[in-house]
N, C-alpha and C positions, 0 to 999 in steps of 0.2 A: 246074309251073304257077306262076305269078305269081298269087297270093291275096291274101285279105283277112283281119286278123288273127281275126275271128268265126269264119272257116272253121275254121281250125287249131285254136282254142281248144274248138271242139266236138268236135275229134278228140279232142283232151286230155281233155275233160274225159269223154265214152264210153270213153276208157280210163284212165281215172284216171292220169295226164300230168301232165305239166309241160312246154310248148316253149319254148327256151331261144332269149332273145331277146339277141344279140349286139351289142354298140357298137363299128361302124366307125368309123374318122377319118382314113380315105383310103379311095381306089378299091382299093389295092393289096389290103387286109384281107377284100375282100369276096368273091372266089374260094375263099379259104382257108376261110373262114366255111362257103360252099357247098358245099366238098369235106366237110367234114368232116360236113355233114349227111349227106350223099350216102351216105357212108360207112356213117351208122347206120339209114341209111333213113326218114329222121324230116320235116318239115318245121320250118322256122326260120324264125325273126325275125331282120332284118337293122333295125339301129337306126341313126339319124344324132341329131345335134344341131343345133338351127338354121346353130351355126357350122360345123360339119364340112358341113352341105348346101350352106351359104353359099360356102365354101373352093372345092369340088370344084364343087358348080353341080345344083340340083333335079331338071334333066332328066338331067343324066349318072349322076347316084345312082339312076335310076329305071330308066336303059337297061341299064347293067348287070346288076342285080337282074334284070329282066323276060328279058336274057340270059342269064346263070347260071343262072337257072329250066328253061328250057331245055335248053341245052345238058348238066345236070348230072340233069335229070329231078327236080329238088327242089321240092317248095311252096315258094313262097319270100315272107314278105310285107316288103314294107320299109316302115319305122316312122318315125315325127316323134316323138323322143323329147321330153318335158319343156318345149314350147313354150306360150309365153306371147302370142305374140304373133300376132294375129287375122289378121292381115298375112301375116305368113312362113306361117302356118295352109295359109289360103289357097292362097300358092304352092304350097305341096309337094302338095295336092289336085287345082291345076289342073296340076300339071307330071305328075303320077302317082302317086304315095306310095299306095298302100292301105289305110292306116292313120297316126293320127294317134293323141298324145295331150297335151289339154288338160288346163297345170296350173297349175289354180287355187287351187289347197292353202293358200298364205300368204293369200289373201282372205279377208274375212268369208264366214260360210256360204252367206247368197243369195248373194251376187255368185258365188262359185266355180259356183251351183246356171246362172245367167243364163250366163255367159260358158261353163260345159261345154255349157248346151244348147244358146247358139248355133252352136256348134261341129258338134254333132250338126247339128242342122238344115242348115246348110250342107254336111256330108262327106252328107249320105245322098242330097242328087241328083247325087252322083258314084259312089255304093256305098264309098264307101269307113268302114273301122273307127273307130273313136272309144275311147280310153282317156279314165279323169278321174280324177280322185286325191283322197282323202278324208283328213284327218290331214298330218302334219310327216315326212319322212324326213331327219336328220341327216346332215350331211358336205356334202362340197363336188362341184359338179356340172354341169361345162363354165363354174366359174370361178363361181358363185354360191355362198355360204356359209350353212349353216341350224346354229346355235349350239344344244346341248345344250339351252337353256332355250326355244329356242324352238320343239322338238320336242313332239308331242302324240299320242297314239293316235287313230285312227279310231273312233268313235262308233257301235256296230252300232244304234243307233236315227235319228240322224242318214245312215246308209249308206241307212237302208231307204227315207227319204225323197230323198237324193239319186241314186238309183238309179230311181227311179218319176219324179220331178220331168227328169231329163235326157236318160236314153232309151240311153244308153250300154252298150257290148258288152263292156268289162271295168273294172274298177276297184283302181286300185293303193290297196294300202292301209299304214298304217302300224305298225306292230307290234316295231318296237325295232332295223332295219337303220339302215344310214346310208351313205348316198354315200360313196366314195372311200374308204371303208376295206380294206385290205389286208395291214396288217401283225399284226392282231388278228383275234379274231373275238367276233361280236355273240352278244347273249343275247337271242333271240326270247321276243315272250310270245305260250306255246299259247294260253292262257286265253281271251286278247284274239281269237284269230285266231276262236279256236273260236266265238265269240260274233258273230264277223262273219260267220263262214258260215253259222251256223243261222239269222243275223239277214234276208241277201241272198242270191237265187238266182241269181248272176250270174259268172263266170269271176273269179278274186281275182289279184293283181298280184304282185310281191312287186321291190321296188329294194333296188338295193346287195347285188346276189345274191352279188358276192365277199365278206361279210362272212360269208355264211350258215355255218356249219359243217356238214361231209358229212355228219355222224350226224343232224344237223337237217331234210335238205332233202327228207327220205321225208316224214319228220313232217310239214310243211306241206304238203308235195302233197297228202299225208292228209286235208288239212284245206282242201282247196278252192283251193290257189294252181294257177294253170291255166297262168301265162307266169312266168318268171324270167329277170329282168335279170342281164345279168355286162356290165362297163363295164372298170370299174379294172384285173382283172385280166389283160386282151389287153393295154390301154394300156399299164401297167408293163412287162410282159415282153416288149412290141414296142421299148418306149426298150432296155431293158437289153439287149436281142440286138443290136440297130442297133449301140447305145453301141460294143459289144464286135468286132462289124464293121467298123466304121469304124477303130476304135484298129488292128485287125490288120491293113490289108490298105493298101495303098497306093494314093497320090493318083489314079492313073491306073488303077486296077479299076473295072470295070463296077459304079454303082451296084447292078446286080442282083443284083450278088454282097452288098452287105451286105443287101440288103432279102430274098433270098432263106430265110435262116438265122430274119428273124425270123418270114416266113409259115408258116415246119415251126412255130414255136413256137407261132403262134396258131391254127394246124388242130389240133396237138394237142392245147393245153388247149379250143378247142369241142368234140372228139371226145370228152375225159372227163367236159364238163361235160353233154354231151345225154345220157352213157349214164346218171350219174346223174338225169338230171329224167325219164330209161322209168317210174322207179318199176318196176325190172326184176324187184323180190323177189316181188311179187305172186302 
């Protein structure tokens, strides 16, 4: 079924979950995506970026989605990842998206509090999800840069007031990830997290899932994270399979032949990243 990301996140969170919320940047990725749900029997989050929804087109990211739902028998919700802008908001609501999420994060704190509620207010005579984001997450993120110093932890007193104040169905928070990172990995603070979820009773977020470490990502399910983002690491390993496609095969092969090689590559790593967000030790 084609869902709304509240739905899913109340699955997660009655079984203490994590659903693994995926970054497409083509139509191609988005089947792959679905199989590999299908596969674990789980429901998914399918994400875009303004520019990726921009590229491919609002209503086509929506048909797809609402098709693979189907066809594959998976929840499936598809996402407005990291949108700023009240405009494109809109579109992906009126075109179909189920879920949105407004982020306000670099504003002062009312403004992020006004601009996520208008959000809310607007997606709920569509039914549709609302993310908001609380705090700084570091790295880079469909080409926008957040600098070490201008990173900040989320406020579990500041959470509890923008959580009551916007009306919102999950809230990314920030805790020591960073965008685009993939060739390291991050050092999460428990402390911090711990203190936002005893602070908010509301699904917790977590970006820049490929930095997280696999010994980490029990931990924070543990601890109230309900959706996890992975971005960077389909992107990378879809360039570097293509790359390596392209170089072998000659001018006159079926596109599908190089594009083929890199969708095994990103069903696989969605199929190891959902069996880790089961929280299977349980």
């Amino acid at each position: 079924m084609y869902v709304t990301l509240k739905e899913v996140l109340k699955t997660a969170n009655d079984l203490n979950m994590a659903i693994g919320a995926f970054n497409t940047h083509n139509l191609e990725m988005m089947p792959a995506i679905v199989r590999a749900a299908e596969k674990q029997k789980t429901p998914v989050i399918i994400q875009s970026t303004i520019g990726t929804a921009s590229y491919v087109g609002y209503h086509n990211m929506v048909a797809v989605a609402k098709a693979m739902s189907e066809e594959h028998g998976v929840d499936v919700v598809l996402h407005l990842d990291h949108a700023k802008d009240f405009t494109e908001i809109r579109k992906a609501i009126k075109a179909g998206y189920s879920s949105v999420m407004y982020d306000g994060s670099s504003l002062p704190f009312k403004e992020n509090i006004l601009g996520t509620k208008q959000v809310v207010e607007f997606a709920k005579d569509f039914g549709v999800s609302v993310e908001g984001e609380l705090g700084t997450v570091g790295g880079t993120e469909d080409g926008l840069v957040v600098t070490q110093d201008q990173v900040f932890y989320t406020d579990p007193k500041d959470a509890v007031t923008f959580v009551k104040e916007t009306g919102i169905d999950a809230l990314a928070v920030a805790i020591g990830t960073n965008h685009g990172q993939y060739k390291s990995k991050t050092d999460i603070s428990f402390s911090q997290l711990e203190k936002i979820k005893a602070a908010v009773n509301i699904p917790l977020v977590v970006h820049g899932g490929t930095g997280v470490k696999e010994d980490d990502v029990r931990k924070v399910i543990d601890l109230g994270i309900r959706k996890f983002n992975v971005g960077t690491e389909l992107l990378v390993n879809w360039n570097i399979s293509s790359k390596d496609s392209y170089n072998e095969h000659k001018e006159n092969v079926s596109n599908r032949e190089n594009v083929l090689p890199a969708l095994s590559k990103i069903e696989e790593i969605v199929e190891r990243k959902i069996q880790l967000f089961k929280n299977i030790n349980d």
